[in-house]
N, C-alpha and C positions, 0 to 999 in steps of 0.2 A: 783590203778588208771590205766587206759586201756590209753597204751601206742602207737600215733600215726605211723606205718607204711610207709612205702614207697609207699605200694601200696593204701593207704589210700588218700595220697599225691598227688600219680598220677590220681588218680579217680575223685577228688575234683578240679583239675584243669579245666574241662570244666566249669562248674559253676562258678567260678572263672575268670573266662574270659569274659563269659555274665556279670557278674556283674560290671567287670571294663571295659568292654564295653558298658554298658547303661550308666554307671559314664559320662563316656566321652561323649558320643552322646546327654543328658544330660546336658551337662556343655558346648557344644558345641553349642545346639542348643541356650543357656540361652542367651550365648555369644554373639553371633549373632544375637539375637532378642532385647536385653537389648539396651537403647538409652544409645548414647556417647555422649562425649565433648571435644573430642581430635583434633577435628579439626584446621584448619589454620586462623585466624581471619582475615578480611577484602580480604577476597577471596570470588570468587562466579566462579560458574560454569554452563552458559548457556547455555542448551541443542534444538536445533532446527533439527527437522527432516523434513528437508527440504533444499533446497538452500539457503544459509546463507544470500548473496545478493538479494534475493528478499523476506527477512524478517525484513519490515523496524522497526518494535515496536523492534524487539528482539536486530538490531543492534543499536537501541535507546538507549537502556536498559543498552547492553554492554558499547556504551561509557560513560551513566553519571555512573556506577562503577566505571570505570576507572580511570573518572575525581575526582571522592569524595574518592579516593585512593585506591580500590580494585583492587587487582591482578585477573584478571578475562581471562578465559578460554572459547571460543565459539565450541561449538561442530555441526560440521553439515553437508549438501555436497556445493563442493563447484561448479561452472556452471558460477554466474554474480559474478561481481567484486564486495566486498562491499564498504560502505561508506568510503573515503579517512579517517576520522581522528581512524578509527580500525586499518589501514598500521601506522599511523603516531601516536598514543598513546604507549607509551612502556611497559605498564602494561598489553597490549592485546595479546595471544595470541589465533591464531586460528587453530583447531583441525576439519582437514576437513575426513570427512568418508568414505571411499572406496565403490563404486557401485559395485554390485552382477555383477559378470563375466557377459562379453555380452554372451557370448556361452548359456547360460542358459535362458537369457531372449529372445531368441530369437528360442532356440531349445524346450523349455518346455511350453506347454500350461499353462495357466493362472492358474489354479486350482492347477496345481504342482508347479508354479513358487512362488506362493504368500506363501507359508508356509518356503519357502526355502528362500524366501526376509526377510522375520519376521527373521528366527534366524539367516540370516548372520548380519542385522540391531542389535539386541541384541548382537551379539558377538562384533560389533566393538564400541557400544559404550558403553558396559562393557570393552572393555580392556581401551578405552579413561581415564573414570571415574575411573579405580581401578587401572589404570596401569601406563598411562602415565602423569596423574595429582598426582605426587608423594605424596604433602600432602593432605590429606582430606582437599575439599573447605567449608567455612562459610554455604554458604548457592550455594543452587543448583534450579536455576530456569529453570521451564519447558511451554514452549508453547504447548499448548494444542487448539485446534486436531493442528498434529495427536495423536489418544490415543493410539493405540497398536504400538509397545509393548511399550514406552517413559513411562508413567505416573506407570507401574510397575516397571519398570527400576529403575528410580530415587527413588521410594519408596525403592527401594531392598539397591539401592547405599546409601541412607542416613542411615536406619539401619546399616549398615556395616560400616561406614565409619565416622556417628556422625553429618553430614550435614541436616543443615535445608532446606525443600522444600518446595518452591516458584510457585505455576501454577499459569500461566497467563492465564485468559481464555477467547480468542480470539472468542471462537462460541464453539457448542456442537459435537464433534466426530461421537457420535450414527447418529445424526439429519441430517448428510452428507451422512453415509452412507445408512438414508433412504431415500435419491431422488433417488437412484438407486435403491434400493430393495423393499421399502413400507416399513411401522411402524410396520406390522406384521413379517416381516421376521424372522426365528429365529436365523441369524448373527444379526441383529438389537438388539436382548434383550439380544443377548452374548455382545452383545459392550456396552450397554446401563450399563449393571451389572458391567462392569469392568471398565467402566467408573467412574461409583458411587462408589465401592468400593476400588480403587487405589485412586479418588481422594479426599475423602470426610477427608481424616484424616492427609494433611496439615499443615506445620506450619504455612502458608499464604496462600490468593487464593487473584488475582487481577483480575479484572473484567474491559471490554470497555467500559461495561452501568450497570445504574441502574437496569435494567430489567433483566439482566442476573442474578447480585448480589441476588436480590431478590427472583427470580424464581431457584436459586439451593438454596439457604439458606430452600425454602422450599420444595423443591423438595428431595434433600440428607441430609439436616441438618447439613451442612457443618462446619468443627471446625475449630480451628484458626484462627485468625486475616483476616478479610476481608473487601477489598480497593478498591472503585472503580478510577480507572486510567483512564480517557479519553484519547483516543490519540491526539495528538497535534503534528505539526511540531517542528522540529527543528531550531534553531536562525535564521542560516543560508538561510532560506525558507524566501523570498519576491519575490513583484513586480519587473519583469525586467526591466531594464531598456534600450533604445534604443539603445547605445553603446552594450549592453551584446545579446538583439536579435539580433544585426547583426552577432557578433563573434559568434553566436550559428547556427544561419542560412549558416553561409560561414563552421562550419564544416560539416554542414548536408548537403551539395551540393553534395556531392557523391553518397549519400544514394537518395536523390529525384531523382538525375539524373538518375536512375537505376529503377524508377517506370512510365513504360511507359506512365500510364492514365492522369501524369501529362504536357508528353510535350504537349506547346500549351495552356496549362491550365491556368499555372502562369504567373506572368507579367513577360517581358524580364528582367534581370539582367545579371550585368557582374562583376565579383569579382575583388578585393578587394572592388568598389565601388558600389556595391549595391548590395540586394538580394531581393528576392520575396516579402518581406515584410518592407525593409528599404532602404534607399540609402545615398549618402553623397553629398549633394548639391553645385555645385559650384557656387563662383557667378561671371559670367562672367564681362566683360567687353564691351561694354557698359551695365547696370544692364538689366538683363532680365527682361521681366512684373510680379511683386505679384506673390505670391504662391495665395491669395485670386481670384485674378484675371482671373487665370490659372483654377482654381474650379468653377470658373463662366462662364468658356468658355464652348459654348457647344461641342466645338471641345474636351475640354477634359469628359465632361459630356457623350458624345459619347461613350469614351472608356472604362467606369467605369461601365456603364449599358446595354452593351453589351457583352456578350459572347463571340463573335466571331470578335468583335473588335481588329485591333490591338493595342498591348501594348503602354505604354505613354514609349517613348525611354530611354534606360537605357545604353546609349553606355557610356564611361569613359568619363567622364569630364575634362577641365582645367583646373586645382584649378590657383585661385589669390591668397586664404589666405588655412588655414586649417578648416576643420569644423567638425564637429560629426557627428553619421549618425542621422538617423531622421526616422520616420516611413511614409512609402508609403502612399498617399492617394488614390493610386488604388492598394492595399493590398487584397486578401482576409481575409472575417472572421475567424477565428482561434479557431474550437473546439477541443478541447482536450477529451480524455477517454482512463481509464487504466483498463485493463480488465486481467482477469488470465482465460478469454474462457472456464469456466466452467461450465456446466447445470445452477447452480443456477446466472448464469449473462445473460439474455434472449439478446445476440445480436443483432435479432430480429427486436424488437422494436424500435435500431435506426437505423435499416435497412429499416424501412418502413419509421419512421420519414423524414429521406433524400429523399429517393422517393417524399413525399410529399413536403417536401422542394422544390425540385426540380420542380415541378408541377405548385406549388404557382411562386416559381420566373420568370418563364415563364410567369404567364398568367402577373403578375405585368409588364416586363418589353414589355411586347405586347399592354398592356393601357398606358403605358408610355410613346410611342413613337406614339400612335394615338391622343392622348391628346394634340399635337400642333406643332409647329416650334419654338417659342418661350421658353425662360426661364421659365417663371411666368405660362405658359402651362401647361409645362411637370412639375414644383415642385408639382402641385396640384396631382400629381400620386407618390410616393415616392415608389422608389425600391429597392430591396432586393440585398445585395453583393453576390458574389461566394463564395461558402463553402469551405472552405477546414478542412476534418476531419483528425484527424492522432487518430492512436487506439495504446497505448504502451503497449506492455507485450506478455507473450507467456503461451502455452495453448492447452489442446486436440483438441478445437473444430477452432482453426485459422483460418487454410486453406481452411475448409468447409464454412464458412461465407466469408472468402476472395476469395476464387472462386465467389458466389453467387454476391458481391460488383463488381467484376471485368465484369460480364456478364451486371449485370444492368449499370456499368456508362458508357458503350459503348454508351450509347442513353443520357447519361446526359449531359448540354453542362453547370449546375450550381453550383454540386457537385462536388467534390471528397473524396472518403478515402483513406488511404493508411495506413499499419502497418509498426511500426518500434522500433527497442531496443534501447535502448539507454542505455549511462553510467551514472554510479550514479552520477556524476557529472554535467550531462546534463539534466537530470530530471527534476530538478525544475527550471531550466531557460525555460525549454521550458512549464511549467505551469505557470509562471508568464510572455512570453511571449501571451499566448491565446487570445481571448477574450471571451470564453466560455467554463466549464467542463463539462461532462455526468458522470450520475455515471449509470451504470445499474444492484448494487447488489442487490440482493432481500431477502440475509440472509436465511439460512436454517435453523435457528433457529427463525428466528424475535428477536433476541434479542441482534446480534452483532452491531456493524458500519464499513462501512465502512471506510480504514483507504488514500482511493484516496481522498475520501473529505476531508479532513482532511489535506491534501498536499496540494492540490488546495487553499482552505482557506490560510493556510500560504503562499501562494503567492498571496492572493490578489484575489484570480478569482473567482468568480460566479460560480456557478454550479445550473447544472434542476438533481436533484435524482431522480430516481425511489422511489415510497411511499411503506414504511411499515408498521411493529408497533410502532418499534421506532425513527422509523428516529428523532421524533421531537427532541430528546437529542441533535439532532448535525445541522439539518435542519431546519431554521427557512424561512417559505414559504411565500415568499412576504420580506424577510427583508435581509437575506444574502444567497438568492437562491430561484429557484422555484420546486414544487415538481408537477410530475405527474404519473398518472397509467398508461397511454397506450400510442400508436404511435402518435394519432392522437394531443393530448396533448403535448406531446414534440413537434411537429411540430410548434404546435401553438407559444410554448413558442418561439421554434426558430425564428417566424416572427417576434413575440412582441418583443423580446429582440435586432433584427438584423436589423431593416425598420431603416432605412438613415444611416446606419452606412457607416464611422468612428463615426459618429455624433449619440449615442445610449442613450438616455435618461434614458429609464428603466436600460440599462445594468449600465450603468454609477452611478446610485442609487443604486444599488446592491453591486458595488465595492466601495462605499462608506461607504458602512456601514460595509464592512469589516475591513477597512481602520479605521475607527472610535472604533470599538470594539478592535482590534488588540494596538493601543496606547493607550488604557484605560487600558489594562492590565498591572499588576506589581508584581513583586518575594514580596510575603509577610516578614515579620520581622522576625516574628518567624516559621522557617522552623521544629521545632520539634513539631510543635503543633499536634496531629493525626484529620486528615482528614477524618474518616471513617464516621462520622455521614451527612455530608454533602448533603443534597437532590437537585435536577434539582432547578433550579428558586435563589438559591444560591450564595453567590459570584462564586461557584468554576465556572460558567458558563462564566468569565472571560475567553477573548478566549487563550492571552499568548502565552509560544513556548511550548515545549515540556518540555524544561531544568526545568521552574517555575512547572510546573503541578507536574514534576518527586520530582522535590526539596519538595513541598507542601504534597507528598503523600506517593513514598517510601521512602524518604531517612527518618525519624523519623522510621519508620519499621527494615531497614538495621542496625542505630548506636543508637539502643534502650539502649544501653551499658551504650551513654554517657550520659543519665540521672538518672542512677542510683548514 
């Protein structure tokens, strides 16, 4: 028998090495690809790339986890404040992302800067997910767009890690970035592919509409469990009430006082006892004449239908007794619209709408005032209030439309707009203060919703949307809002819905049947029931908060456990 050598020994070592080095690269890769179950139960880990605070679904999201007992983890940048009960649940924390050095975004053209954004973005929220969330979370949900690099990410993190992935799909990625480039472009079908292929193999996909749900099931063939979630507000989201617009208008006095085009505009007010929109009535001694009386007077008629009128006196009052405030009857109207200023939200169109506004209330309050001396005269001409638009949110295109706003209301004596941020707390007072929402998204998909309507509803307001494909899931035109295509359209709607107000007939049926569908809704019994089959025309079209919709739809997904 030929006995092994030393040099036999030594020869045979490279081979030897290859071998238990494919073993391992092998056993490595198996590892690493093979699904796990090691994870931390009743944990989730929500990933937003983006500003954490102005991602209202996703801070929705976090708190009912939190609330239905999840240890839950927000990952994102932070910029706005978010909702108080994220600071105030103890289950929350939040995981804010580090922005790419200024030096770079400021010294490196675009083309070098944007590849260098992608892996500093990848690196930090790999070290978040692998690093600083010690145990592997339950499940890992991801808002989608943005897709690169997030929706590979989270694939890579759940392999690794044993966590189940959740996309929420708020609109299509590819379909944003082709308002800028066109459908042909070929970044468009590199995003389109890595779209479809990071997102198609899910343990869940939630979807804002029917149409989306639909339209990827057949479009990628999508696997696991698929939900459609409507948005919905939150409890907290109603009609304000007159004590709460005053405490919201007496914070904003700093903020108006700071926008030139309004002095002169609004009526006189003096704090704590009144503001532009409410006051605190005293009642003197001897009793002054009727508020009815006062509305009758053409001395006050005078100053309601005049521009250039001055204001009905707002100087401090005497109080005898104490009183609440009350809402002005020489208030401006009150439109609201939340915009994020981007291509696919045509500013535009309510920049012309106002013009025409404008236009129309002139020639109204010029046959108004030729139409007689008397009372019974002039009602036979009924006229238009002064607008006043506030636009919330921020945005590429702001300044370009707010210049444009600022040139035209130099000549306007019936408009105004003005932009302003606000805290997340002041939000939805100041939508349930309004008496009118815009919405101007137009969806680069046709197949998301708007999530401003959405807020506006829960507080009660009316809204005129811009028409898509889908609005109807969410816009019922003639019944809780009006829907139009162009400027001229909105204009109109703005007459029809604002002729004699305070006193607004149309508007007033509108917030009625808000008001009517909102107390018809109810948390159903059985909250494990699965939601998934449920079509438009359904109960689920029950309008609700947010808390029922979420209870009704993920939570039977999230604690699937407890019906085994």
């Amino acid at each position: 028998m030929a006995q092994t050598t030393t040099t036999d020994f030594v020869d045979s070592l490279p081979g030897v090495a290859v071998i238990l080095s494919l073993t391992w690269l092998v056993f490595s890769v198996w590892s690493f690809l093979k699904p796990r179950n090691q994870h931390s139960l009743r944990s989730v880990a929500i990933v937003v790339l983006g500003d954490i605070g102005r991602s209202p679904r996703m801070m929705y999201h976090a708190q009912s986890f939190a609330e239905n007992g999840f240890v839950t983890d927000i990952i994102g940048y932070g910029g706005s404040r978010p909702i108080p009960a994220l600071e105030r649940l103890p289950k929350v924390q939040i995981h804010h992302l580090p922005e790419p050095p200024k030096l770079l975004r400021v010294s490196l053209p675009f083309i070098l800067f944007a590849p260098v954004k992608v892996v500093h973005q990848v690196a930090s929220i790999l070290f978040v997910l692998l690093v600083q969330i010690a145990k592997p979370p339950e499940f890992i949900l991801v808002q989608n767009p943005p897709t690169i690099p997030t929706l590979a990410l989270v694939w890579l993190v759940g392999r690794i890690r044993g966590s189940k992935v959740i996309i929420d799909w708020h609109n299509l990625g590819y379909s944003i970035l082709a308002l800028k480039l066109g459908n042909k472009h070929p970044f468009v079908k590199i995003a389109t592919w890595f779209e479809a292929r990071f997102g198609k193999t899910a343990y869940a996909h939630l979807f804002v509409t029917y149409a989306m749900r639909d339209f990827l099931v057949e479009k990628w063939n999508l696997q696991g469990r698929k939900i459609v979630l409507h948005d919905r507000p939150p409890h907290h989201f109603h009609r304000s009430s007159a004590q709460e617009i005053h405490e919201l208008f007496l914070r904003l006095k700093p903020s108006l006082a700071l926008q030139a085009s309004l002095h002169g505009f609004l009526p006189e007010s003096s704090a704590p006892y009144s503001t532009p929109f409410t006051h605190i009535v005293a009642e003197p001694t001897p009793v002054a004449p009727s508020a009815a009386s006062r509305r009758n007077s053409l001395e006050y008629r005078a100053k309601i239908t005049s521009p250039k009128a001055p204001p009905i006196s707002a100087a401090a009052p005497t109080y005898t007794e104490v009183r609440l405030p009350s809402l002005r009857p020489d208030r401006p109207a009150l439109v609201v619209s939340s915009t994020s200023w981007t291509p696919d939200e045509d500013f535009g169109i309510l920049l012309d709408a106002m013009e025409m506004y404008e236009t129309r209330a002139k020639q109204l309050a010029g046959l108004h005032w030729k139409a007689g001396t008397t009372k019974e005269q002039q009602d036979e001409v009924q006229v238009l209030p002064k607008l006043l638009v506030i636009i919330t949110g921020k945005g590429p295109l702001r300044e370009k439309y707010m210049d444009e706003v600022a040139k035209l209301q130099e000549d306007w004596d019936w408009v105004r707009c003005v932009s302003l941020w606000l805290e997340a707390e002041d939000y939805p007072i100041l939508l349930g203060s309004a008496d009118l929402g815009v919405c101007l998204h137009s969806s680069s998909s046709a197949l998301d919703l708007p999530m401003k309507v959405v807020d506006m509803f829960g507080c009660g307001l009316p809204v005129c949307a811009l028409d898509f494909a889908c609005l109807q899931e969410l816009v019922k035109d003639g019944a809780n809002g009006r829907v139009f295509k162009n400027s001229s359209q909105l204009a109109a709607q703005f007459v029809d819905l604002l002729t004699g107000f305070p006193g607004t007939p149309h508007l007033d049926e509108l917030r009625a049947s808000l008001a009517r569908t909102s107390q018809s809704s109810s948390t159903p019994t059985h909250i494990h029931t699965p939601r998934e089959s449920v079509e438009p025309g359904d109960g689920d079209w029950r309008w609700g908060t947010w808390e029922e919709n979420w209870a009704r739809t993920v939570r039977p997904l999230i604690l699937s456990d407890l019906e085994r």
